[in-house]
C-alpha positions in Angstrom: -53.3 21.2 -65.0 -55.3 20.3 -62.0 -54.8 16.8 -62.0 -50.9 17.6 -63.0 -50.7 19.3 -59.9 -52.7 17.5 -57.6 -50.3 14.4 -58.6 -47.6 16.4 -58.4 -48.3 17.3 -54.9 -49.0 13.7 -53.7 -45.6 12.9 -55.2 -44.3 15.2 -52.9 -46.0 14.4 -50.2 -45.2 10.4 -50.6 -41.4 11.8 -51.0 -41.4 14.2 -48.0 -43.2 11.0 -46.3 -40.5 8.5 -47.3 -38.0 10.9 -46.2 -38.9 11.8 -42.9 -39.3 7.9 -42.0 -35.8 7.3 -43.4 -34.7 10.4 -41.2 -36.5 8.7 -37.7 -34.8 5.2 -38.9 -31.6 6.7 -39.2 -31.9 9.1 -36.0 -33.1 6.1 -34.2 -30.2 3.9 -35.5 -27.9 6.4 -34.5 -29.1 6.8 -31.2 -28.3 3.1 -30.6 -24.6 3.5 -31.8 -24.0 6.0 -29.7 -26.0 4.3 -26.6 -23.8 1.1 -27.5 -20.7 3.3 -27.5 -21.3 4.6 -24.1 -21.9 1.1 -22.4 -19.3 -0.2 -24.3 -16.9 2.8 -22.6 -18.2 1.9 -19.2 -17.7 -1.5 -19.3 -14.2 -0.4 -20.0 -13.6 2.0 -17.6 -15.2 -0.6 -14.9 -13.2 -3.5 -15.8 -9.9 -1.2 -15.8 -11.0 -0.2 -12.7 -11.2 -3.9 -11.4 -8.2 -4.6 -12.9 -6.6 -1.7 -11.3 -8.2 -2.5 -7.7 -7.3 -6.3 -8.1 -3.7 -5.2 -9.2 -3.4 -2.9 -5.8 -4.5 -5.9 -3.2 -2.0 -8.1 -4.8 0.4 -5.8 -4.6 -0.8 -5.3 -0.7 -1.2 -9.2 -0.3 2.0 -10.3 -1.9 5.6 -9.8 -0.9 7.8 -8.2 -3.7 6.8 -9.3 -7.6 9.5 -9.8 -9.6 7.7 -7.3 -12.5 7.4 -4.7 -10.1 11.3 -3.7 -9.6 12.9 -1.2 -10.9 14.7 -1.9 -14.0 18.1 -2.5 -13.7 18.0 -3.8 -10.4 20.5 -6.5 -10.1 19.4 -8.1 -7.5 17.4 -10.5 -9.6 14.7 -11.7 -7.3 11.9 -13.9 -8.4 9.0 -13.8 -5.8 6.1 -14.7 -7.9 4.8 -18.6 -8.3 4.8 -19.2 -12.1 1.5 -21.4 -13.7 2.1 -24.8 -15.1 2.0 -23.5 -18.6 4.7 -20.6 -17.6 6.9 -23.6 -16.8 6.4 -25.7 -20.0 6.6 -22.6 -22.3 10.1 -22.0 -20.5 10.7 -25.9 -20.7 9.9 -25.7 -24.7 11.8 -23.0 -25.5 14.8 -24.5 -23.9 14.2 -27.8 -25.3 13.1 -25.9 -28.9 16.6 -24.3 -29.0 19.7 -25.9 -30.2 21.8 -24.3 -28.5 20.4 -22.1 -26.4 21.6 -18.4 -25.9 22.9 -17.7 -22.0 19.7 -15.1 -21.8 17.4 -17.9 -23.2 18.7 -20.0 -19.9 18.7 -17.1 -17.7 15.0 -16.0 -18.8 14.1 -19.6 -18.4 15.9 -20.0 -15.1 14.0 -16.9 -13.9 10.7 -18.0 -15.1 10.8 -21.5 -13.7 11.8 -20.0 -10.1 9.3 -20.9 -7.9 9.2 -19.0 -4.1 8.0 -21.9 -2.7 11.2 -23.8 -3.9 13.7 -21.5 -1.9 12.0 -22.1 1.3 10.7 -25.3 1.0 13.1 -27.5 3.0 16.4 -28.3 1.7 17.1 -31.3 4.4 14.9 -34.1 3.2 14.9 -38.2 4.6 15.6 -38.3 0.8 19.1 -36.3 0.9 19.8 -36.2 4.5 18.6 -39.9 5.6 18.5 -40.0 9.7 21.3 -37.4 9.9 20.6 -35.4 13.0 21.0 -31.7 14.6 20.0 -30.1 17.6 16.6 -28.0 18.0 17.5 -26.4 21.1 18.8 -28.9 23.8 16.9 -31.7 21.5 18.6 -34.0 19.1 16.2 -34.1 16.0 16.7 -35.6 12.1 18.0 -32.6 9.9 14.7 -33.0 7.8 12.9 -32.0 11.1 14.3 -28.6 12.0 13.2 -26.2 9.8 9.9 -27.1 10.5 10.3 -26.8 14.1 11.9 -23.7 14.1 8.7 -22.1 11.8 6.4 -23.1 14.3 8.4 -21.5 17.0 8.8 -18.0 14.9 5.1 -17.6 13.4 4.2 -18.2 16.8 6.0 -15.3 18.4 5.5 -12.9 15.4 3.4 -10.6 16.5 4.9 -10.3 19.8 8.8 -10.2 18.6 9.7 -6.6 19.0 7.7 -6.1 22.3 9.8 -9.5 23.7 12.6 -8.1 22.2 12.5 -5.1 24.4 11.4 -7.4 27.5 14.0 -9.3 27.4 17.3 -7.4 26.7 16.0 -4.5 28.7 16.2 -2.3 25.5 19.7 -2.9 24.9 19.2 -4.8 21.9 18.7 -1.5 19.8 22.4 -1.0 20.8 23.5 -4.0 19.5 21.6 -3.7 16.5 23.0 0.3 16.2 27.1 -0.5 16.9 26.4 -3.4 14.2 25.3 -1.0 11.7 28.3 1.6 12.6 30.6 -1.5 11.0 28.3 -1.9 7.9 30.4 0.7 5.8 26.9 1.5 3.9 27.1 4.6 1.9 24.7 6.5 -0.5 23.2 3.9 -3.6 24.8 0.6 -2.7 22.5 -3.0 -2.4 21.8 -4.4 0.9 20.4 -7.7 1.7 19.1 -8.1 5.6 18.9 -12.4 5.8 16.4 -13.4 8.7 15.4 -9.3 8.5 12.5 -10.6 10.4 10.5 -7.2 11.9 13.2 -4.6 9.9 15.0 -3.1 12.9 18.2 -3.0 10.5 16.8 -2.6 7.0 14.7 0.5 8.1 18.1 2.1 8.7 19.7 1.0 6.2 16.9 2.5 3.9 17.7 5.5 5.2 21.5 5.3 4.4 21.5 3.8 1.0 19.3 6.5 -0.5 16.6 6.8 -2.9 19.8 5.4 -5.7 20.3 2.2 -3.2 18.1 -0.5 -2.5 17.4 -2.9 0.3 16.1 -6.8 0.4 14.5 -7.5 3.7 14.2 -11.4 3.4 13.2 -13.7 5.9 12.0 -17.8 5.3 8.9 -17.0 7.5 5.8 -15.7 5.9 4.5 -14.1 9.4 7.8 -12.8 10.2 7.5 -11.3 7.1 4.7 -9.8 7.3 4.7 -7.7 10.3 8.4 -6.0 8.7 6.5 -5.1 5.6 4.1 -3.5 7.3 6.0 -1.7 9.4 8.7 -0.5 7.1 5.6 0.7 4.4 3.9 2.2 7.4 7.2 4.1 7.8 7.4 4.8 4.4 10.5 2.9 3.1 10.0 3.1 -0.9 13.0 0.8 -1.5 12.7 -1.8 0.2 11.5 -5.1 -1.6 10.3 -7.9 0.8 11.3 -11.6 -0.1 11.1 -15.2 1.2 14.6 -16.6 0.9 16.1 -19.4 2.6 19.3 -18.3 3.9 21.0 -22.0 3.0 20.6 -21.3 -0.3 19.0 -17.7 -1.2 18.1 -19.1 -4.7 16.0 -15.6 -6.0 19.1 -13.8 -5.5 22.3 -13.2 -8.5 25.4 -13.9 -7.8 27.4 -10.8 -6.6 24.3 -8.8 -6.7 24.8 -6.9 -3.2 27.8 -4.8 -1.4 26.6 -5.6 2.0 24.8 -9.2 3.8 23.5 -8.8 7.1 22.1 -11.2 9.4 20.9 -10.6 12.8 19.8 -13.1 15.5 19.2 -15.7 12.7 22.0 -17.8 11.8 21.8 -19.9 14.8 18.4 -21.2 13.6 19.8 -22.1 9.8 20.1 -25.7 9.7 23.0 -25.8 8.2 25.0 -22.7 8.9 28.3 -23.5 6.7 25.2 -23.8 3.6 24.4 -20.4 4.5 27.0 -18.8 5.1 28.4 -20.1 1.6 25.3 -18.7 -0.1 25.9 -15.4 1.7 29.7 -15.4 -0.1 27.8 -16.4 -3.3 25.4 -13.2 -3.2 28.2 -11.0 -2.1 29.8 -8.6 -4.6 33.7 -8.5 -4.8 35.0 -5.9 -1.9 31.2 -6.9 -0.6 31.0 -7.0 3.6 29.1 -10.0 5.4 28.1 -9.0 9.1 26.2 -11.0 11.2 25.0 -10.0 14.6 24.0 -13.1 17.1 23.8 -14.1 20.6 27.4 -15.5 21.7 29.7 -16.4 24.6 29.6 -14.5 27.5 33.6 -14.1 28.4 33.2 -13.3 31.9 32.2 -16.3 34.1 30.2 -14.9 36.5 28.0 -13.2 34.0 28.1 -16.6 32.3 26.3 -18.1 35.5 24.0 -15.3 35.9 23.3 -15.1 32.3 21.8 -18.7 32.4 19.8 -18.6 35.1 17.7 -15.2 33.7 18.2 -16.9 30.2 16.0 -20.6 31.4 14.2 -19.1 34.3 12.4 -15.3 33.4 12.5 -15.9 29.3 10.2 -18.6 29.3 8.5 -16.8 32.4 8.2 -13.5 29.7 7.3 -15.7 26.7 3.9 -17.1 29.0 3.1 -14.0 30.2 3.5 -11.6 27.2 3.6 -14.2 24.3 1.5 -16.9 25.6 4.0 -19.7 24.5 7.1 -20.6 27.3 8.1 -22.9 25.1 9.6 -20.8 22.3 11.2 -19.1 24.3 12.5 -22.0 25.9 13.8 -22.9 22.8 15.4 -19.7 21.7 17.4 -19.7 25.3 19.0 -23.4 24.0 19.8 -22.0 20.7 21.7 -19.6 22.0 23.8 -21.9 24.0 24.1 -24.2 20.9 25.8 -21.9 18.2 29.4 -21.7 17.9 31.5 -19.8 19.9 32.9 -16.3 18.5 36.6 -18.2 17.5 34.3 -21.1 16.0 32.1 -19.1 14.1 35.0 -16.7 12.8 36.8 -20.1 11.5 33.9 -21.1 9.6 33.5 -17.8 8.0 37.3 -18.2 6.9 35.9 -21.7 5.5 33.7 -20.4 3.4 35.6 -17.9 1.5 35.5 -14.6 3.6 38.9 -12.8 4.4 40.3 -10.5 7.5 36.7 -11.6 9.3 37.4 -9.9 12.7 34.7 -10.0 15.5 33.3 -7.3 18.8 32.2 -8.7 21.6 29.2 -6.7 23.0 28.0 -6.7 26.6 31.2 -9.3 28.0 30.2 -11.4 24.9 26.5 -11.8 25.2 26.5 -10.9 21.9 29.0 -10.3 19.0 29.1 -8.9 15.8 31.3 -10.9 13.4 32.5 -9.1 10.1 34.3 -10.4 6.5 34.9 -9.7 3.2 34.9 -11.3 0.2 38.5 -10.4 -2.1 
């Protein structure tokens, strides 16, 4: 009995051993999942978090992506610059299909849309040979211009509004208001601002259209750009998408995607204006309004005279002094004088589709505001 026992209890003993062991082993194993677990979890959470603060500087970096619009929003812009495998994914499913649905092509249209293609420069030695304009008071090749006129508007970026202000004593917010009285914008339509440069007009007409509307503040120059998205977000304009469009053609926009075009103080620096204005006919919804706002022909001949000598003498003074660049501004006084008259302009609206176009002199003609409509 006493060597039963005493067996017996070393049996138990060896058991209770083995068992406690196993217990440590599997405590200690478990310890490890759940330590791997946890890591595992904050790696997430610290990568989402990356993600998350990666996704919010492009967002603050980048002018409007085309994934972050509203659904449903017709206007169809594409702002983003597709990869080369983006574009031969879209090129094989085209090429794949047979026959290709119309949302196949449009999906693949939209894809291959490159930002950089819209304002890239239309006029080339290519399509445009030695065909000339005028940059100001200068005779240059067409392939030249668009170029020229960059330079001249990333230079005075910064300093736009205040020379603004200099220059037409303030009176340009009037201009810029009396337009916007013959806008006809109500409550939830689409508005597209061409050459919206700072926003003067889109920040209004953000206001008008509504939380149900939306506006397009576009403009071919990235600094010009720039300084109206951040003052329109600054001012908290929530829709209002920012895009770089060349007027000529505005290729990230639909066709008939927008009751109301505006342009102001930028056609005269289009290359070619009948392009544009075209383009702006294209975009235009049936019953859709074009108004364009520029510097024109004063009416009055005295003011003409007087109007010249401020225009070539204190502008480029101003620009030096305030802008640190005359010759800009020397430039933007010769535009002026080189875009079509009010009857000239009116007649090539008329050529490019638009109907009862009408136009208001403002200030003796200084300025006008033309207006048509597409049937």
């Amino acid at each position: 009995m006493t060597d039963n026992s005493n067996n017996n209890a070393a049996t138990d003993a060896t058991s209770h051993g083995h068992l406690q062991d196993k217990l440590v082993k599997d405590s200690i194993a478990n310890n490890q999942n759940i330590t791997a677990q946890v890591k595992a979890r904050q790696n997430h959470v610290s990568n989402t978090t990356l993600n998350e603060n990666a996704a919010v500087d492009n967002n603050n970096n980048d002018f409007t992506q085309v994934q972050d619009l509203p659904t449903g929003t017709p206007q169809g812009q594409q702002t983003t610059m597709p990869n080369h495998t983006t574009n031969a994914n879209a090129n094989a499913t085209l090429n794949n299909s047979a026959n290709p649905t119309s949302a196949q092509a449009q999906t693949a249209k939209q894809t291959l849309f490159n930002q950089r293609d819209d304002i890239n420069n239309p006029h080339t030695p290519d399509t445009d040979g030695n065909e000339q304009t005028h940059f100001g008071y200068k005779t240059v090749n067409k392939a030249e211009k668009q170029a020229r006129v960059a330079d001249v508007f990333t230079s005075v970026a910064k300093k736009y509004d205040i020379m603004n202000d200099l220059m037409s004593f303030g009176i340009h917010r009037l201009w810029k208001r009396y337009a916007i009285s013959l806008s006809g914008v109500r409550a939830g339509q689409h508005v597209l601002d061409i050459a919206g440069g700072t926003g003067d007009l889109a920040k209004v007409f953000s206001r008008e259209v509504g939380r149900n509307g939306h506006v397009v503040l576009s403009d071919i120059n990235a600094a010009m750009l720039e300084v109206g998205r951040e003052r329109l977000i600054n001012a908290g304009c929530n829709n209002v998408d920012f895009v770089l469009a060349n007027a000529e053609t505005l290729a990230p926009f639909d066709d008939e995607s927008f009751d109301l075009v505006t342009i102001s103080f930028g056609l005269r620096n289009v290359t070619d204006k009948d392009a544009a204005l075209k383009s702006m006919y294209r975009v235009l919804k049936p019953g859709g309004r074009l108004l364009i706002l520029e510097f024109s022909k004063p009416v009055f001949e005295p003011l003409s005279k007087a109007y010249d000598l401020y225009s070539f003498t204190a502008l480029p003074i101003m620009g030096k002094l305030i802008a640190n660049d005359a010759e800009s501004y020397q430039y933007l006084a010769e535009s002026i004088r080189m875009h079509p008259d009010q009857q000239t302009l009116k007649q090539m609206m008329q050529q490019a589709g638009f109907e009862n176009c009408d136009y208001h002199n403002l200030t003796a003609g200084i300025v006008a505001v033309h207006r048509g409509f597409k049937a």
